[in-house]
MMTF fields as JSON, N, C-alpha, C and O atoms, coordinates in Angstrom:
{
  "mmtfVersion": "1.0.0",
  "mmtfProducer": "UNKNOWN",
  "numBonds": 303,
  "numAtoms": 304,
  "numGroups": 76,
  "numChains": 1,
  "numModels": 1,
  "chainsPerModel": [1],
  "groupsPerChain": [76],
  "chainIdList": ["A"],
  "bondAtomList": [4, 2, 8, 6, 12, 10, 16, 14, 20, 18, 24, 22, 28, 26, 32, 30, 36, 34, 40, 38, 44, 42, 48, 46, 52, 50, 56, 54, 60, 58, 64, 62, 68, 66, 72, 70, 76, 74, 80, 78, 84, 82, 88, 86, 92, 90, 96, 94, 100, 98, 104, 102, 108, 106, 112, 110, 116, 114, 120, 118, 124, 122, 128, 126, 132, 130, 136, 134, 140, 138, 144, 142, 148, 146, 152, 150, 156, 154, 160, 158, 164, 162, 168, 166, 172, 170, 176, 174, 180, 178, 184, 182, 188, 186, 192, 190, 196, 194, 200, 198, 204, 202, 208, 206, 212, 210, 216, 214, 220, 218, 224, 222, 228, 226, 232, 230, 236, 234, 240, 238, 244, 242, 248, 246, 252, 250, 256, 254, 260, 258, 264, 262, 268, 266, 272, 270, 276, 274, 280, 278, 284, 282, 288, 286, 292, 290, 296, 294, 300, 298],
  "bondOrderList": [1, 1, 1, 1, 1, 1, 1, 1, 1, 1, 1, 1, 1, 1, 1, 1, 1, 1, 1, 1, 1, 1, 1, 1, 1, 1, 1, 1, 1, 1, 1, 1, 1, 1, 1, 1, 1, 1, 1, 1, 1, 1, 1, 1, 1, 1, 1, 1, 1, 1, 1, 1, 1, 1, 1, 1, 1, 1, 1, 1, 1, 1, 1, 1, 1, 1, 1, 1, 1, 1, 1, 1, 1, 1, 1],
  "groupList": [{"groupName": "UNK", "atomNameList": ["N", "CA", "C", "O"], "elementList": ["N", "C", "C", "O"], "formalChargeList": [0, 0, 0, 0], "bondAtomList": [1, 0, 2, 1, 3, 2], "bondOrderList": [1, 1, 2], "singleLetterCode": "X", "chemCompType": "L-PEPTIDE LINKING"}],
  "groupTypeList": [0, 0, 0, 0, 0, 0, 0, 0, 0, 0, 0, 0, 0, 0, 0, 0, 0, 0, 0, 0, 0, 0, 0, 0, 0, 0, 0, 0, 0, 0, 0, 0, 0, 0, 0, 0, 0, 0, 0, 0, 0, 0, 0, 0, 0, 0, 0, 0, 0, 0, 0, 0, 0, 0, 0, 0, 0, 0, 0, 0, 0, 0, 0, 0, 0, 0, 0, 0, 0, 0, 0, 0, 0, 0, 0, 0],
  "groupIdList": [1, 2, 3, 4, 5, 6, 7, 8, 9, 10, 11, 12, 13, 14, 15, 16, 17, 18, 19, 20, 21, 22, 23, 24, 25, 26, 27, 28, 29, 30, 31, 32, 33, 34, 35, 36, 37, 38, 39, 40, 41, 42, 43, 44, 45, 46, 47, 48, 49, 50, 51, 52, 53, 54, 55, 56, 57, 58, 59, 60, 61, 62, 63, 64, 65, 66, 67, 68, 69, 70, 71, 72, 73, 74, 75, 76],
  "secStructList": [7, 2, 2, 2, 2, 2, 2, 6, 6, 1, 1, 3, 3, 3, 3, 3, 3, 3, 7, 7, 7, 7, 7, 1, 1, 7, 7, 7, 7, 3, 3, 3, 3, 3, 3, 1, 1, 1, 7, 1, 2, 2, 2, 2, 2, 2, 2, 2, 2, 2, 2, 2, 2, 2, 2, 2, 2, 6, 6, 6, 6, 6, 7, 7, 7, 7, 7, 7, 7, 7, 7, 7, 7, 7, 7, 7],
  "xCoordList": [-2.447, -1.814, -0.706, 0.481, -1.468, -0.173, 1.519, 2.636, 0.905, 1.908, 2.801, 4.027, 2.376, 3.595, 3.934, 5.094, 3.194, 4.32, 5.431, 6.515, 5.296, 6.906, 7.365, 8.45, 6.715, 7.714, 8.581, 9.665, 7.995, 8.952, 10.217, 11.055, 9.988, 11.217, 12.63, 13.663, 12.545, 13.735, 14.196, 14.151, 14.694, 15.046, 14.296, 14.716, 13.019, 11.999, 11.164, 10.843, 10.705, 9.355, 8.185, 7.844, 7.41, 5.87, 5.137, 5.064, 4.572, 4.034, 2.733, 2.176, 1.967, 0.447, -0.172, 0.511, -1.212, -1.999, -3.533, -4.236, -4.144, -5.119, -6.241, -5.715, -7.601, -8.727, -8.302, -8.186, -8.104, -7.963, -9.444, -10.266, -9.405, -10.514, -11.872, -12.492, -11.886, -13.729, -12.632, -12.111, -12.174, -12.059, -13.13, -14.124, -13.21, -14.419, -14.502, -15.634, -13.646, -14.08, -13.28, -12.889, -12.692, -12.049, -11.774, -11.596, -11.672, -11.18, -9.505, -8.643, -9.33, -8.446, -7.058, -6.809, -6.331, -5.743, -3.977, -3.178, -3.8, -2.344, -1.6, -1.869, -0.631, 0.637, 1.853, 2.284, 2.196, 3.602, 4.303, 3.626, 5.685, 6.55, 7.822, 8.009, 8.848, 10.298, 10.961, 10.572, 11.98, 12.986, 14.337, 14.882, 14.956, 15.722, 17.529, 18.486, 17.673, 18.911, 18.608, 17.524, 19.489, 20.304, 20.334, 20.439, 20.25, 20.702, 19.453, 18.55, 19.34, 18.425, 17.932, 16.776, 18.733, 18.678, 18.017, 17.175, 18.195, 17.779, 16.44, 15.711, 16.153, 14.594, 13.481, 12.326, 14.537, 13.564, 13.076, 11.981, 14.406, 14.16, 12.785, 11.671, 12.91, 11.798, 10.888, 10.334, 10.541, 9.261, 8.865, 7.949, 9.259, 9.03, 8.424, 7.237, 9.702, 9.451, 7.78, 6.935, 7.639, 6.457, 5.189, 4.284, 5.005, 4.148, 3.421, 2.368, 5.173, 4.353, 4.067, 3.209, 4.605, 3.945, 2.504, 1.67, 2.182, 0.59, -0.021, -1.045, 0.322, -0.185, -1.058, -2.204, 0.423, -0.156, -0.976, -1.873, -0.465, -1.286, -2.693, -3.575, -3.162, -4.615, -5.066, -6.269, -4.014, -5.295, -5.057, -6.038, -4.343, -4.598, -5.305, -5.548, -5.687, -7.005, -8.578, -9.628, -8.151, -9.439, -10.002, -11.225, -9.258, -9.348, -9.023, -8.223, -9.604, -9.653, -8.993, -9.669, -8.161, -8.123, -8.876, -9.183, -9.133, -10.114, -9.593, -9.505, -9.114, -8.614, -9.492, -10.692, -9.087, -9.51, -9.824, -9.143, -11.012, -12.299, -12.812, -12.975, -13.089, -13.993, -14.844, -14.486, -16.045, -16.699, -17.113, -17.097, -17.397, -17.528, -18.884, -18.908, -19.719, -20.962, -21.068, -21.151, -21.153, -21.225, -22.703, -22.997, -23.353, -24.684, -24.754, -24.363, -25.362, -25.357, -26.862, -27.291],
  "yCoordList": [10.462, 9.406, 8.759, 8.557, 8.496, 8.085, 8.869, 8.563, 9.946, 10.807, 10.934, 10.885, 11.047, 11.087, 10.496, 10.552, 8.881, 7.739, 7.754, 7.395, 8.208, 8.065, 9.423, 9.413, 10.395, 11.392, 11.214, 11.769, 10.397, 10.056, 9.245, 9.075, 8.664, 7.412, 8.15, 7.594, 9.948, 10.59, 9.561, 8.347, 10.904, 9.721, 9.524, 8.923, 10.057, 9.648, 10.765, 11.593, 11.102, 12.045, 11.612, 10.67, 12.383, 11.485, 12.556, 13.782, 11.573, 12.472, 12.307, 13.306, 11.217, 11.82, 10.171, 9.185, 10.089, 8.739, 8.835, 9.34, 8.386, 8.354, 7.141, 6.05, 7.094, 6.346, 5.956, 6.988, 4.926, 4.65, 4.003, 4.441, 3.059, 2.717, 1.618, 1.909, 1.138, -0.213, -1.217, -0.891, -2.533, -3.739, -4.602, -4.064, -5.83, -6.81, -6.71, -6.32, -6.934, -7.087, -6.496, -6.93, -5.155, -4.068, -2.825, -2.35, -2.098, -0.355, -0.16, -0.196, 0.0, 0.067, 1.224, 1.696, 1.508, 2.769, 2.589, 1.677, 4.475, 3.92, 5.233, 6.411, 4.689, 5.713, 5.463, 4.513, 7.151, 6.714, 7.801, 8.73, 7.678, 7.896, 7.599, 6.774, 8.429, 8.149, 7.944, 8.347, 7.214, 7.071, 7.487, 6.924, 8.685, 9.736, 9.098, 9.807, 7.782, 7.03, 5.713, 5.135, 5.342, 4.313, 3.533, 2.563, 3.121, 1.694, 1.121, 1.69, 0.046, -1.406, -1.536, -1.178, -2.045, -2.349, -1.597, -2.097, -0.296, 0.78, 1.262, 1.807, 0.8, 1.109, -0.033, 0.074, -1.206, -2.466, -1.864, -1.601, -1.782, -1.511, -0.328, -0.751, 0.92, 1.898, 1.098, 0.724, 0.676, -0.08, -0.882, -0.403, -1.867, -2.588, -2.089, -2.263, -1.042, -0.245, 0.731, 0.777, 1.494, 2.045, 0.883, 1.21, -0.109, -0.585, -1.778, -2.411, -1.585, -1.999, -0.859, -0.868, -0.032, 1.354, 1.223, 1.117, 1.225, 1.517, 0.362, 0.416, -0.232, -2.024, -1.865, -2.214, -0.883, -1.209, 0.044, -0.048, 1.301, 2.623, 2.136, 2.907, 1.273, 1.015, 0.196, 0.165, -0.648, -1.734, -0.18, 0.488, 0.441, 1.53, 2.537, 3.554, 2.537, 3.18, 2.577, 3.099, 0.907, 0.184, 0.24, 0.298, 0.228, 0.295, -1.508, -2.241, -1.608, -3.339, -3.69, -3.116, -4.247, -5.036, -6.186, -7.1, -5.739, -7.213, -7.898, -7.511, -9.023, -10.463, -11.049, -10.777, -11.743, -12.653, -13.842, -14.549, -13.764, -15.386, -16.137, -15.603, -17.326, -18.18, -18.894, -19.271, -19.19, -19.949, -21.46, -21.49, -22.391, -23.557, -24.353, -25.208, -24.056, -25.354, -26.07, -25.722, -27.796, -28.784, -29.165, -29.203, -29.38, -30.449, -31.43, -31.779, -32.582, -34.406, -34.142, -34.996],
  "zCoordList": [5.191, 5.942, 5.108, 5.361, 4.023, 2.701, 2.771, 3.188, 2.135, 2.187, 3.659, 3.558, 4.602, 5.849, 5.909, 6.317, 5.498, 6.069, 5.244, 5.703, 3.795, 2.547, 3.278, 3.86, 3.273, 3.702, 4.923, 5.102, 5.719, 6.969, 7.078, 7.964, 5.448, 5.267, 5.247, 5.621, 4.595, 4.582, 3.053, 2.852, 2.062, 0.974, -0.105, -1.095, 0.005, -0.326, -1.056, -0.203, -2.246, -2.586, -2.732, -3.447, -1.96, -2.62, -3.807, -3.723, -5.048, -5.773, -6.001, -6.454, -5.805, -5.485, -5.155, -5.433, -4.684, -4.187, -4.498, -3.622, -5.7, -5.961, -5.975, -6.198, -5.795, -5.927, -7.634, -8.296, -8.274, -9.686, -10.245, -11.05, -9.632, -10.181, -9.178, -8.155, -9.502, -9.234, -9.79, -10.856, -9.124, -9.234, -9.036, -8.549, -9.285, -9.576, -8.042, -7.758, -6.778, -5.388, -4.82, -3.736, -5.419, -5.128, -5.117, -6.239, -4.22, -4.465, -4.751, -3.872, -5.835, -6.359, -6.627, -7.736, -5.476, -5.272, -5.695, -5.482, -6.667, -6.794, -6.333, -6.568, -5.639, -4.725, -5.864, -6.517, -5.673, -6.722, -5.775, -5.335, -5.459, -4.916, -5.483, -6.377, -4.831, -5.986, -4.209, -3.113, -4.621, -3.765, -4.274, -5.224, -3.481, -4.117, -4.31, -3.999, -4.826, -4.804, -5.802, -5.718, -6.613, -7.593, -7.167, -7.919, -5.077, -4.809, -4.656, -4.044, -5.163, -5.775, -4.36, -4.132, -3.31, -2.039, -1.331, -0.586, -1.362, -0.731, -0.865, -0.036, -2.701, -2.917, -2.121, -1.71, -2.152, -1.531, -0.087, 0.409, 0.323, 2.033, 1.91, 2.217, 1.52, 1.498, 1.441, 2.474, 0.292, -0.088, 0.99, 1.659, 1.311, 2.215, 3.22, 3.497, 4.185, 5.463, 5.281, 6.175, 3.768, 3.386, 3.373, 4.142, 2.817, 3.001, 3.965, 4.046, 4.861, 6.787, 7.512, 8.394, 7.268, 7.646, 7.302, 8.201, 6.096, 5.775, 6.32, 7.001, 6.159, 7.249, 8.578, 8.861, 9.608, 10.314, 10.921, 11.76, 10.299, 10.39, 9.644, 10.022, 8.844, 8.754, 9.85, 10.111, 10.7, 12.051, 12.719, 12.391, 13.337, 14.367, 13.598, 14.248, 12.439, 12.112, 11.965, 11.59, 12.553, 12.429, 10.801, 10.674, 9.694, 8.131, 8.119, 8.7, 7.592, 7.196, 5.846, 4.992, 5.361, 3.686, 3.653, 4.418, 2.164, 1.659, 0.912, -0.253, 1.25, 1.13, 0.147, 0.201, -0.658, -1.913, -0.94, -0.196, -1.235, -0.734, -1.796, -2.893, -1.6, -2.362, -1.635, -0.519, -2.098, -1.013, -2.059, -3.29, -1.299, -2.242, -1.835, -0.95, -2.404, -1.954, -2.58, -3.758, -2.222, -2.818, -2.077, -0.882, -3.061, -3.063, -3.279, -4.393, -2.224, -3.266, -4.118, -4.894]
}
Protein backbone atom coordinates (compact mmCIF):
# COMPACT_ATOMS: atom_id res chain seq x y z
CA UNK A 1 0.00 0.00 0.00
CA UNK A 2 3.07 2.14 0.97
CA UNK A 3 4.80 1.71 -1.99
CA UNK A 4 1.89 2.66 -4.63
CA UNK A 5 0.96 5.53 -3.00
CA UNK A 6 4.97 7.18 -3.62
CA UNK A 7 4.99 5.40 -6.76
CA UNK A 8 1.90 7.17 -7.90
CA UNK A 9 3.33 10.66 -7.04
CA UNK A 10 5.45 10.22 -10.53
CA UNK A 11 8.90 11.81 -9.50
CA UNK A 12 9.33 9.72 -6.97
CA UNK A 13 11.42 6.19 -5.97
CA UNK A 14 10.44 4.11 -3.29
CA UNK A 15 13.18 2.16 -1.57
CA UNK A 16 11.84 0.07 1.12
CA UNK A 17 9.20 0.49 4.28
CA UNK A 18 9.97 -1.43 7.24
CA UNK A 19 8.49 -2.57 10.92
CA UNK A 20 11.72 -0.78 12.91
CA UNK A 21 11.03 -1.22 16.04
CA UNK A 22 8.55 -1.45 19.74
CA UNK A 23 8.02 2.22 20.95
CA UNK A 24 6.92 2.71 24.65
CA UNK A 25 3.03 3.08 23.07
CA UNK A 26 4.11 2.39 19.65
CA UNK A 27 4.71 0.39 16.40
CA UNK A 28 7.27 2.06 15.01
CA UNK A 29 7.66 2.05 11.06
CA UNK A 30 10.23 3.68 8.62
CA UNK A 31 9.53 4.50 4.72
CA UNK A 32 12.40 5.93 2.84
CA UNK A 33 11.77 7.16 -0.54
CA UNK A 34 13.77 9.65 -2.78
CA UNK A 35 12.08 12.29 -4.66
CA UNK A 36 13.81 12.36 -8.09
CA UNK A 37 14.51 16.54 -8.16
CA UNK A 38 16.72 19.48 -6.27
CA UNK A 39 13.52 21.57 -5.84
CA UNK A 40 13.02 22.15 -1.95
CA UNK A 41 9.35 22.94 -2.87
CA UNK A 42 8.75 20.08 -4.81
CA UNK A 43 10.08 17.62 -2.12
CA UNK A 44 7.57 19.39 0.39
CA UNK A 45 4.66 19.08 -1.93
CA UNK A 46 5.49 15.01 -2.42
CA UNK A 47 5.80 14.63 1.14
CA UNK A 48 2.93 16.20 2.09
CA UNK A 49 0.64 14.80 -0.92
CA UNK A 50 2.45 11.09 0.32
CA UNK A 51 1.52 11.31 3.70
CA UNK A 52 -2.33 12.40 3.11
CA UNK A 53 -2.33 9.73 0.86
CA UNK A 54 -1.38 7.27 3.65
CA UNK A 55 -3.90 9.19 5.95
CA UNK A 56 -6.52 8.59 4.27
CA UNK A 57 -5.84 5.09 2.47
CA UNK A 58 -5.58 3.88 6.32
CA UNK A 59 -9.56 5.29 7.36
CA UNK A 60 -10.66 3.45 3.91
CA UNK A 61 -8.71 0.61 5.24
CA UNK A 62 -10.42 0.99 8.70
CA UNK A 63 -6.37 1.04 10.14
CA UNK A 64 -6.56 3.40 13.07
CA UNK A 65 -3.37 5.73 14.46
CA UNK A 66 -2.57 5.88 17.95
CA UNK A 67 -2.58 9.24 19.29
CA UNK A 68 -0.57 10.20 22.43
CA UNK A 69 -3.09 10.13 25.63
CA UNK A 70 -2.76 10.92 29.18
CA UNK A 71 -5.16 10.22 31.63
CA UNK A 72 -5.20 12.20 35.00
CA UNK A 73 -6.81 11.02 38.33
CA UNK A 74 -7.00 13.26 41.07
CA UNK A 75 -8.08 11.99 44.54
CA UNK A 76 -9.13 14.30 47.65
Amino acid sequence: MIKAIIEAQGNTRFERAHFAQYGNFSLDFEIVYYVLSSDYALYMDKQQTINLDIFRQFQQEGIEFAYPTQSLYVHN
